[in-house]
C-alpha positions as CSV (number, residue, x, y, z in Angstrom):
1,X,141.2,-2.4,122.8
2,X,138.9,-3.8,125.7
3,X,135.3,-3.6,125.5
4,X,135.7,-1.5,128.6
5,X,137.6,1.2,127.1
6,X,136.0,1.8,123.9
7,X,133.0,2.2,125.6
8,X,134.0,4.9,128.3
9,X,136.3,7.0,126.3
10,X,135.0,7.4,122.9
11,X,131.4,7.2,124.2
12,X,132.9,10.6,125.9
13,X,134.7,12.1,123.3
14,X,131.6,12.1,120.8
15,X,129.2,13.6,123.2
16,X,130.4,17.0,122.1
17,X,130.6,15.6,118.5
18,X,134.3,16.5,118.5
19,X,136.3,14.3,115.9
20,X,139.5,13.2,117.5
21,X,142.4,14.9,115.3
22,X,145.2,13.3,115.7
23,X,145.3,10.5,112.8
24,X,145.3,6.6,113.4
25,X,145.3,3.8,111.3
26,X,141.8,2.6,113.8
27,X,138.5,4.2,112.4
28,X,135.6,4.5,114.1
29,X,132.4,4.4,112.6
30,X,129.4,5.4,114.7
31,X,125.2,5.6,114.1
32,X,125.9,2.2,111.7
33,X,122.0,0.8,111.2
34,X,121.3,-2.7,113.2
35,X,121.3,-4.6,110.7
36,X,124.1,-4.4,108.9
37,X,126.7,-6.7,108.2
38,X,130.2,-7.2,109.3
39,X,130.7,-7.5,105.0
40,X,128.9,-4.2,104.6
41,X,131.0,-2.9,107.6
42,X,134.3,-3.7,105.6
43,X,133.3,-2.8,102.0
44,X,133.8,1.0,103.4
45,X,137.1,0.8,103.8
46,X,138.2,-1.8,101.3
47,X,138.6,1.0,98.3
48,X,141.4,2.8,100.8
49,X,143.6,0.0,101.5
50,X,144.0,-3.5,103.3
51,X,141.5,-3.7,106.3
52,X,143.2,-6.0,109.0
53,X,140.7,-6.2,111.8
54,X,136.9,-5.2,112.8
55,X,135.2,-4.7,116.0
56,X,131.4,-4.2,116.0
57,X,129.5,-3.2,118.8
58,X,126.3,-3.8,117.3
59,X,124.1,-2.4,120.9
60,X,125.8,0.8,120.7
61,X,125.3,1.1,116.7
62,X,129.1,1.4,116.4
63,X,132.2,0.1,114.6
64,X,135.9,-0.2,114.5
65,X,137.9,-1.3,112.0
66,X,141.7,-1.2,111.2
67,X,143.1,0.0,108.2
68,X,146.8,-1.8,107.1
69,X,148.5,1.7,107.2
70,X,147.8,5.2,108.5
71,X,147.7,6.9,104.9
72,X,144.9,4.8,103.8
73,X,142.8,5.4,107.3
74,X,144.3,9.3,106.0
75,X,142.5,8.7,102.4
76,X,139.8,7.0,103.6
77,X,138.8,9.6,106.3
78,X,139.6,12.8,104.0
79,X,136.9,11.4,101.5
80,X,134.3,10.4,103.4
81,X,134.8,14.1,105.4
82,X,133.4,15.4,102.0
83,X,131.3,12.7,101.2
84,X,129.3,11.3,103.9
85,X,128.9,7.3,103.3
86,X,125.4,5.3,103.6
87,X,124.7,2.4,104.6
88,X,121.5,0.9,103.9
89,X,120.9,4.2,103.4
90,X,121.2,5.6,106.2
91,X,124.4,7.8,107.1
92,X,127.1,6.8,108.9
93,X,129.9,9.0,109.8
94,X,133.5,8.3,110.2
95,X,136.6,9.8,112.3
96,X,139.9,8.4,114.0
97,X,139.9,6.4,116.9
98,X,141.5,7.4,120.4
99,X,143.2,3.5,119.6
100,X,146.5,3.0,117.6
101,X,145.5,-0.8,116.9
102,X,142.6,-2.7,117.5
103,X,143.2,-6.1,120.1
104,X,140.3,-8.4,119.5
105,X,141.7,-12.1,120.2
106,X,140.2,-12.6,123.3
107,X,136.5,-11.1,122.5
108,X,133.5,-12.8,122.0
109,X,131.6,-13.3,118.6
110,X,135.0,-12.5,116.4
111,X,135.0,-15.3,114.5
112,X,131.8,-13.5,112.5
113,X,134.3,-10.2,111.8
114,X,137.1,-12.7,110.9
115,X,135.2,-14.3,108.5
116,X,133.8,-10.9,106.5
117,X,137.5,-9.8,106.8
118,X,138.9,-12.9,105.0
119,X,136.3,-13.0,102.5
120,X,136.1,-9.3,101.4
121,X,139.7,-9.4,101.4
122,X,140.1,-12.6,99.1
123,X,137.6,-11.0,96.9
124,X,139.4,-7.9,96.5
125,X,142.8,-9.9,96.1
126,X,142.2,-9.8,92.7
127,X,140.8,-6.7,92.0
128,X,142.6,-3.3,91.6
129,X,142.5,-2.2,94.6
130,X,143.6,1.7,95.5
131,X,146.3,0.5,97.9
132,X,145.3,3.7,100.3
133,X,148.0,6.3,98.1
134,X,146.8,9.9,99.1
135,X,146.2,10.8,95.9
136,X,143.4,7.9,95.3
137,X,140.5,10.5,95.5
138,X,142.1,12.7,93.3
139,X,142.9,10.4,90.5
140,X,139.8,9.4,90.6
141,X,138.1,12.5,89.3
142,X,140.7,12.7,86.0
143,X,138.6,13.2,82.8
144,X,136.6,10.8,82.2
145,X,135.3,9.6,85.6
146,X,131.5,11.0,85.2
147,X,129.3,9.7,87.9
148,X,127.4,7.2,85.7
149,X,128.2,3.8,85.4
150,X,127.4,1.6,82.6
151,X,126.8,-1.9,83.6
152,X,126.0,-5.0,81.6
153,X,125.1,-8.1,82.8
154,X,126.4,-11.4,81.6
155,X,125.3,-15.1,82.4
156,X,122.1,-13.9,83.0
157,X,120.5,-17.0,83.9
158,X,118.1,-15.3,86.3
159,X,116.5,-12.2,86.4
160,X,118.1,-9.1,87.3
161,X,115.8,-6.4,88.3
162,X,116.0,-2.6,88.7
163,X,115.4,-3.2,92.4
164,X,118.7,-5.7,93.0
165,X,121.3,-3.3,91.6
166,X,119.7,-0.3,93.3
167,X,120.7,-2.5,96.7
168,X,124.1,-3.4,95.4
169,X,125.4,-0.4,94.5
170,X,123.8,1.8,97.3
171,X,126.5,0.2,99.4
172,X,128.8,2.7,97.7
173,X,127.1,5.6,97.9
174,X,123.8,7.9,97.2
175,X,121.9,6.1,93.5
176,X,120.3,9.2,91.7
177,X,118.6,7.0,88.8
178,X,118.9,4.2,87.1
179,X,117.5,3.3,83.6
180,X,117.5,-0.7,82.5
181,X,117.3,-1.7,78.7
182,X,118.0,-5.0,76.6
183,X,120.9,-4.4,74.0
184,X,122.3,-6.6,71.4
185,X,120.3,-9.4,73.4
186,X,122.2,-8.2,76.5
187,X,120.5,-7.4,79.9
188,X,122.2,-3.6,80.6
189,X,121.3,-0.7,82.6
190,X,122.9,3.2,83.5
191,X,123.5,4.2,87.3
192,X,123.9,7.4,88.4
193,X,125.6,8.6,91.7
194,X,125.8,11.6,93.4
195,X,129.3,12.0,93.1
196,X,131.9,10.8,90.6
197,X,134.0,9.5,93.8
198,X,131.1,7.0,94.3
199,X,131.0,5.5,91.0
200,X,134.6,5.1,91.3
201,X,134.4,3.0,94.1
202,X,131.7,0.9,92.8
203,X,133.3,-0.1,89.6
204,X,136.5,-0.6,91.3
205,X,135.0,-3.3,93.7
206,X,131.9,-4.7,91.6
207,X,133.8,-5.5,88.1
208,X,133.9,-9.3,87.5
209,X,131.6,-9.8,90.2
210,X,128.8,-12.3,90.5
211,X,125.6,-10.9,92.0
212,X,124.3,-14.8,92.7
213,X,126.4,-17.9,92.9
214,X,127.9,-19.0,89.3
215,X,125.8,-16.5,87.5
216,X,124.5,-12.6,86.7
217,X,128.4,-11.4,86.0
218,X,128.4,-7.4,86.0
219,X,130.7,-5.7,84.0
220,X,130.9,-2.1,85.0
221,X,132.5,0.5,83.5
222,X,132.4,4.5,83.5
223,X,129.4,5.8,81.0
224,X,130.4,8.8,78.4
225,X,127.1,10.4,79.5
226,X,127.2,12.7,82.6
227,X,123.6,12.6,83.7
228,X,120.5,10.5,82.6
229,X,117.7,11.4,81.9
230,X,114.5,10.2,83.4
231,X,110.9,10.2,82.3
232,X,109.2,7.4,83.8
233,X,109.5,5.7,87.4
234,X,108.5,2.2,86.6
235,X,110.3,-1.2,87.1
236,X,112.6,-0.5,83.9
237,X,113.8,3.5,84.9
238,X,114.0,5.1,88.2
239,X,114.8,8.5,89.2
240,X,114.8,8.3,92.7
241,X,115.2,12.2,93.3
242,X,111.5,12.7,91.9
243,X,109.2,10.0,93.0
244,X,106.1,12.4,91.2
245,X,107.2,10.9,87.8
246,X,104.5,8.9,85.9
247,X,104.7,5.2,85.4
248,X,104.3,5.8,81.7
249,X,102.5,3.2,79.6
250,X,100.8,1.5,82.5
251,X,103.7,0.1,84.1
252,X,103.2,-0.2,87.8
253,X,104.5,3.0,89.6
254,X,107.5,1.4,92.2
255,X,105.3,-2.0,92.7
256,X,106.2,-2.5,96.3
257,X,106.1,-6.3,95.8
258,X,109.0,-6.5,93.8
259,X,111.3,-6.3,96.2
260,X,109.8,-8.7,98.4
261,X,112.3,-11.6,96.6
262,X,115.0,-9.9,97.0
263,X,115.7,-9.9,100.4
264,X,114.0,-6.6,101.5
265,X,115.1,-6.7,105.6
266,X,111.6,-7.8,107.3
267,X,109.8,-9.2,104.1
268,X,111.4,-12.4,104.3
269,X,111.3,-12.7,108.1
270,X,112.1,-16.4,108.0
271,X,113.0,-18.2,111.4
272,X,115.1,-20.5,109.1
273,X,118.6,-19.8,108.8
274,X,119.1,-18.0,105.7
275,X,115.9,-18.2,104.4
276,X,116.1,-20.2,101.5
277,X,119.6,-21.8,102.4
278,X,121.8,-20.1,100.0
279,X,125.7,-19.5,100.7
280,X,126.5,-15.9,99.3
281,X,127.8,-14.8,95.9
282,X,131.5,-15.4,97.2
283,X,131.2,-18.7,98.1
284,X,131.7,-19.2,102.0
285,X,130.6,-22.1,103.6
286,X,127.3,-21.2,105.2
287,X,127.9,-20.8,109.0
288,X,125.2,-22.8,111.7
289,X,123.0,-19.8,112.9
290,X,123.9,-17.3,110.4
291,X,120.5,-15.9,108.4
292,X,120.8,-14.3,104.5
293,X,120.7,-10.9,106.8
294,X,123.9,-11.1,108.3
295,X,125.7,-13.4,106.0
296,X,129.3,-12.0,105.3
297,X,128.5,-12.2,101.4
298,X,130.1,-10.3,98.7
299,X,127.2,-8.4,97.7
300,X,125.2,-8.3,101.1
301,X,122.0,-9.8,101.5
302,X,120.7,-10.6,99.0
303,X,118.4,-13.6,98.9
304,X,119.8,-15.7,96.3
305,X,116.9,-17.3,93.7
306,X,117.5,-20.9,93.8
307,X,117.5,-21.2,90.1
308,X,120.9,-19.2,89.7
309,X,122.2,-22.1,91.6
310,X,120.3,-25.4,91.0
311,X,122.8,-27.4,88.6
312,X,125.1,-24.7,88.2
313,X,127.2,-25.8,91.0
314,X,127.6,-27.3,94.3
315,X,127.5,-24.6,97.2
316,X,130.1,-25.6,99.8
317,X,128.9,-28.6,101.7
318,X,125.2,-27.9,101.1
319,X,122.5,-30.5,100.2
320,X,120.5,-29.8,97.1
321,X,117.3,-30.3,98.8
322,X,118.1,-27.0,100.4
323,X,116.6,-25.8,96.9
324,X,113.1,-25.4,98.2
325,X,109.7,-25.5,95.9
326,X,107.5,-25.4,99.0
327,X,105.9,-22.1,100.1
328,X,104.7,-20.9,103.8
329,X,101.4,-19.1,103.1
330,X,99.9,-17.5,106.4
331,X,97.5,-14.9,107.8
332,X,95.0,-16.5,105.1
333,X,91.0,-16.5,105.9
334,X,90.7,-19.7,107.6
335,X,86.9,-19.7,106.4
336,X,87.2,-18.5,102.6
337,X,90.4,-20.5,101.7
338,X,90.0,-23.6,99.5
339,X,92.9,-25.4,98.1
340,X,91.4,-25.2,94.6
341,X,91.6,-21.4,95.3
342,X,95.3,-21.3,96.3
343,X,96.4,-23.9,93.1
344,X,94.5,-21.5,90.7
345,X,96.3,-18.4,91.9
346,X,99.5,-19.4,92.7
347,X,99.3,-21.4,89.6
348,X,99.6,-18.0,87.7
349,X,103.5,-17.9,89.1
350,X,104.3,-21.4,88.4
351,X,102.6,-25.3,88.0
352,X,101.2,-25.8,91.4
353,X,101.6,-30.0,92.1
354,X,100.3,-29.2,95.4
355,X,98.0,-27.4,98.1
356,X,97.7,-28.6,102.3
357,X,95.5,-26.2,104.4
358,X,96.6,-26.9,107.8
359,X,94.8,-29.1,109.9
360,X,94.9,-27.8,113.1
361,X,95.4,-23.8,112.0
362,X,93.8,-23.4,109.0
363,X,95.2,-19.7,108.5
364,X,98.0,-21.1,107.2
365,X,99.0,-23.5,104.0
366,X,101.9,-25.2,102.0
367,X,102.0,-24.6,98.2
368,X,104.6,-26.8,96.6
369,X,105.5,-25.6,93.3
370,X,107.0,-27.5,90.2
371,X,110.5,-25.6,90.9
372,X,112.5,-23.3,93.5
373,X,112.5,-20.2,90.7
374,X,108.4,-20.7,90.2
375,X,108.2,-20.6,93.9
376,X,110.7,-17.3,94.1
377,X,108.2,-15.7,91.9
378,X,104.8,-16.6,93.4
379,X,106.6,-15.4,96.6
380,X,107.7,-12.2,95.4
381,X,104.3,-11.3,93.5
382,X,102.0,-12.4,96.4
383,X,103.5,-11.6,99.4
384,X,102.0,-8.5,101.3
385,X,98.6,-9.1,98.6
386,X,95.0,-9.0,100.2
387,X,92.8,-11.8,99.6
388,X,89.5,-12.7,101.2
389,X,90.2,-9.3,103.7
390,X,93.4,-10.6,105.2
391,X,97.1,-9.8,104.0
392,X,98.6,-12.8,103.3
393,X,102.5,-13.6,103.9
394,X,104.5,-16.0,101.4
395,X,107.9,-17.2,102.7
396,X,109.9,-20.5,101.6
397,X,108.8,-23.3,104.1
398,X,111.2,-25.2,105.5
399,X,109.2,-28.7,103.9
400,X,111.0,-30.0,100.7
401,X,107.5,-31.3,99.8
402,X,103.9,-31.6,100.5
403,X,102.4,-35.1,102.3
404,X,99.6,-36.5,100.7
405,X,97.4,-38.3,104.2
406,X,98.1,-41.8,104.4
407,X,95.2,-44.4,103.6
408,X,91.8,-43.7,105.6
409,X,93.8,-40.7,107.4
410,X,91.1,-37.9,108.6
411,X,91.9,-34.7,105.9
412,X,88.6,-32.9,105.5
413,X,90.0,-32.2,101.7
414,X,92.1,-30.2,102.8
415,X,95.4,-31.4,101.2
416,X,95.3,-31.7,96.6
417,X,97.7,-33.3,94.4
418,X,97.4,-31.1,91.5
419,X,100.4,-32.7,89.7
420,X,98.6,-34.2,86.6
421,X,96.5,-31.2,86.2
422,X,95.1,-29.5,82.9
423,X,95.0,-26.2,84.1
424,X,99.0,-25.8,84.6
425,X,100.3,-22.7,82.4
426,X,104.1,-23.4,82.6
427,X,104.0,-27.1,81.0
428,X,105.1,-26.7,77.9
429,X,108.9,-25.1,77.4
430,X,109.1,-22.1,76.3
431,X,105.3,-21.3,76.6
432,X,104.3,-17.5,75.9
433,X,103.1,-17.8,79.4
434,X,106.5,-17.1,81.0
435,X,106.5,-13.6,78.9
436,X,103.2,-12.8,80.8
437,X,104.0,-13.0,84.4
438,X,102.8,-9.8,85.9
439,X,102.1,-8.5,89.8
440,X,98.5,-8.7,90.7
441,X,96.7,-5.6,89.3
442,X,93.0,-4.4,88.7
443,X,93.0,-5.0,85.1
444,X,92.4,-8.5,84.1
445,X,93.5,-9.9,80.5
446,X,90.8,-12.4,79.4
447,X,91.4,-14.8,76.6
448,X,89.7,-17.5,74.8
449,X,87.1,-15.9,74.3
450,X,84.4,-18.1,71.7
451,X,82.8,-15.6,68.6
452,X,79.5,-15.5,70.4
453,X,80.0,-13.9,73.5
454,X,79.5,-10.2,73.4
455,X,81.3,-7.2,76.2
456,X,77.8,-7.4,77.8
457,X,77.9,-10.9,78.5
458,X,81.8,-11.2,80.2
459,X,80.3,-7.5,82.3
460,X,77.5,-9.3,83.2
461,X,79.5,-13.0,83.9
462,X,81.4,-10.3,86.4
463,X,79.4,-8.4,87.7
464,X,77.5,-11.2,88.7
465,X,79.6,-12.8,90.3
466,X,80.1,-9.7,92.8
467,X,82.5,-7.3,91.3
468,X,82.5,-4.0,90.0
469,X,83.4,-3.5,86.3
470,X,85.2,-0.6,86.2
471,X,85.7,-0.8,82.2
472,X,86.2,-3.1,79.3
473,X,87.6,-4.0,76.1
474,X,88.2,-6.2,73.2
475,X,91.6,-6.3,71.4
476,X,90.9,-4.4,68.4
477,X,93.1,-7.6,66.3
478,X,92.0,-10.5,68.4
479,X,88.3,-10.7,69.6
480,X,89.4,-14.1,71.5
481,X,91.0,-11.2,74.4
482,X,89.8,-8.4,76.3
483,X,91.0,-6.7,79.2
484,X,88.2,-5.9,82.3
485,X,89.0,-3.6,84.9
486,X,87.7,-4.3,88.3
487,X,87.7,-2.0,91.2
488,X,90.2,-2.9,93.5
489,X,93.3,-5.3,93.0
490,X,92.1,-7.3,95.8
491,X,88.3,-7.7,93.9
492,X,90.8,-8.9,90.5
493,X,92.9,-11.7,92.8
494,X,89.2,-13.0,93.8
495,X,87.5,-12.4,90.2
496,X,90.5,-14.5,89.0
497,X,90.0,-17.1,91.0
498,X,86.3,-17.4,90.9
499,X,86.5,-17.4,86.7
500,X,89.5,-18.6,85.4
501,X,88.4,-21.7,83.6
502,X,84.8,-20.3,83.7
503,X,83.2,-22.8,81.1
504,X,81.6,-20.2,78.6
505,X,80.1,-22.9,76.3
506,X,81.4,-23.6,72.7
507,X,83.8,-25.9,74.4
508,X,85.6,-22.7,75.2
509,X,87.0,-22.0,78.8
510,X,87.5,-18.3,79.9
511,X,91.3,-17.9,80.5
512,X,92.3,-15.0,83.2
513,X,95.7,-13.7,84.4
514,X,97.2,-10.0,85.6
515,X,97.6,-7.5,83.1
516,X,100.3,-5.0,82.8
517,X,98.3,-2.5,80.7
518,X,95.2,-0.3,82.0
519,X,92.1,0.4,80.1
């Protein structure tokens, strides 16, 4: 198949939208979004059979790929005839090719399409796979195949959220809900598809698979339920056919930075290649050039937290100071910032050891955090927030730490080692702190409060310090907290800066950090 050909005849033959009839073991896929992967490209086809070669013609949003034999290209057209596959969510629709085989020796940029074919296809070596027989779809919807999955997750050594297995098992067709719970000290959670057909797929090909490198094993299997049931779209349930549903007990209603760590295409817009240097669940060795986006990785791109991989094993040939602690923060008020303000607020994510403002473009600083995983979560909490008017962006840096200036160097204090500091929250293992990491929100939780100090005092500390108190209370079983809401969660990041630590006598220091509850 030349270059040449594919694109004068079949450019032709789809103007008038007419599907070529006569079958072919060549499929071509057409509209296929930018972005995707040669991985993603294969995963449609893997359920039918044995894909033996791709072509992507990534300018004209098109696709080829080859199935092993005709019946499976037969199986695999048939179903997605009734079904319409999505990728990234968008449609992508599927017919035979005017081409018997595919010839792709002697083009340019195969080796990318070779690579996702090997490593799809060594993945699915060991699963069932449905060998292309006709009667694949069929089977499929015997009693007993109900299109919700349950899934529990094993190994968890990172955090799995509602957010990551939307994106995973999207790739196999339209998510309806989704509803997360912890059982028998297990991290599980109930999908449901569209169609039965979909959740066959995705148990078929996501069964024993690692969603990051030596770690979070799912274990899918069909659910006896045939519909969930959802009240509340927060981070724990998600029914993605009404997005009107409350958040329920002042969860945040689809907080839009959670997704910000996981990959989200454009969030992490890192000039790096693959932003924080992580091979792919399926172990390949990372290829020069290649970025997270278009990685051929088992489970797409996902940006893979460097904490499901530091001392869990060696990636392929990679360095383990490609487990970065140091984040790029930009678009920051160059006359606002302090360093003291950036330790105290990224320091509610993790123990900030240190802060540089940039010398020569002060809109932009390194924060280097005790560990990759505190810095993952800073970054996906902060990223897109406001503070001081601008939104700022938080990215891994390419630095594996922060300089300190040499002797007598010119600094304008603009670079702190906060290493030794009192104020670090994460110092002690197994801290209460890690169980209260929450987004930036306009209610603050206060604590430490001394005996003395009355609601009218902590208004008054606030709104004298410039911010409007919306409302306030104490803890009806612990006067030493209160929750204050402010009017904006901008106003909160800045009140929290300004006050944590506030000295508020009685040798008592006023402790602030996000809360998840409202007033």
């Amino acid at each position: 198949l030349s270059l040449h050909a594919t694109n004068g005849n079949e450019s032709k033959a789809f103007k008038g939208d007419r599907s070529p009839c006569v079958p072919s073991r060549v499929i071509h896929i057409r509209k296929v979004p930018i972005e995707v992967s040669e991985a993603e490209v294969v995963l449609l086809g893997v359920p039918f059979g044995k894909v033996t070669n791709l072509l992507m013609l990534k300018g004209k949003n098109q696709a080829f790929i080859e199935m092993a034999s005709e019946e499976a290209a037969m199986t695999m057209v048939n179903y997605y005839t009734t079904a319409t596959p999505h990728v990234r969510n968008q449609p992508v629709y599927i017919q035979y090719s005017n081409h018997r085989e595919l010839k792709t020796d002697n083009l340019p940029n195969q080796g990318r399409a070779q690579a996702a074919l090997q490593a799809v296809n060594a993945m699915h070596a060991g699963n069932m796979s449905l060998s292309g027989s006709a009667s694949a779809p069929d089977s499929a919807l015997l009693p007993g195949h109900s299109p919700v999955l349950r899934i529990i997750i094993e190994n968890l050594f990172y955090p799995v959220s509602l957010e990551v297995l939307h994106q995973i098992f999207s790739k196999f067709g339209t998510v309806l809900k989704i509803i997360t719970f912890t059982k028998n000290n297990q991290f599980q959670a109930l999908l449901q598809y569209a169609d039965p057909m979909n959740a066959h797929h995705a148990k078929v090909t996501l069964d024993g698979q690692n969603i990051y490198n030596a770690c979070c094993t799912l274990r899918v299997e069909f659910s006896k339920l045939t519909s969930l049931n959802v009240k509340y779209n927060n981070d724990k349930s998600r029914d993605f056919t009404r997005l009107d549903l409350p958040s329920g007990d002042g969860q945040p209603t689809l907080e839009p930075t959670m997704t910000a760590a996981f990959g989200a295409p454009g969030i992490i817009s890192s000039p790096y290649a693959g932003v924080a240097g992580f091979a792919p669940a399926i172990g390949l060795p990372q290829a020069a050039g290649l970025s997270m986006q278009t990685m051929p990785g088992a489970l797409g791109p996902l940006t893979i937290p460097s904490s499901a991989v530091a001392g869990r094993m060696a990636i392929h040939g990679m360095a383990p100071t490609t487990l970065h602690s140091v984040l790029l923060v930009s678009n920051l008020n160059p006359d606002s910032i302090s360093p003291h303000g950036l330790f105290i607020l990224f320091g509610v994510y993790g123990d900030v050891h240190r802060v540089k403002i940039l010398f020569n473009k002060k809109e932009n600083a390194l924060v280097q955090m005790a560990d990759a995983t505190q810095a993952q979560l800073a970054m996906s909490h902060l990223n897109g927030q406001r503070l001081h008017g601008k939104v700022i962006r938080v990215t891994i840096s390419k630095h594996h730490t922060v300089q300190l200036p040499r002797e007598g160097q010119e600094d304008q204090g603009l670079t702190k080692d906060y290493s030794g500091s009192p104020l670090h929250r994460f110092k002690k293992p197994g801290s209460k702190n890690f169980q209260n990491i929450f987004p930036p929100s306009a209610t603050l939780h206060l604590s430490n409060i001394p005996p003395s100090i009355t609601d009218d005092i902590l208004k008054d500390l606030f709104a004298t310090s410039g911010y409007t108190v919306k409302a306030f209370k104490f803890f009806q079983k612990d006067r030493k907290m209160a929750l204050i809401q402010l009017g904006s969660v901008e106003e909160a990041i800045q009140a929290l800066i300004d006050l944590h630590n506030h000295d508020l006598g009685e040798n008592h220091h006023l402790r602030v950090s996000f809360s998840k509850s409202t007033i």
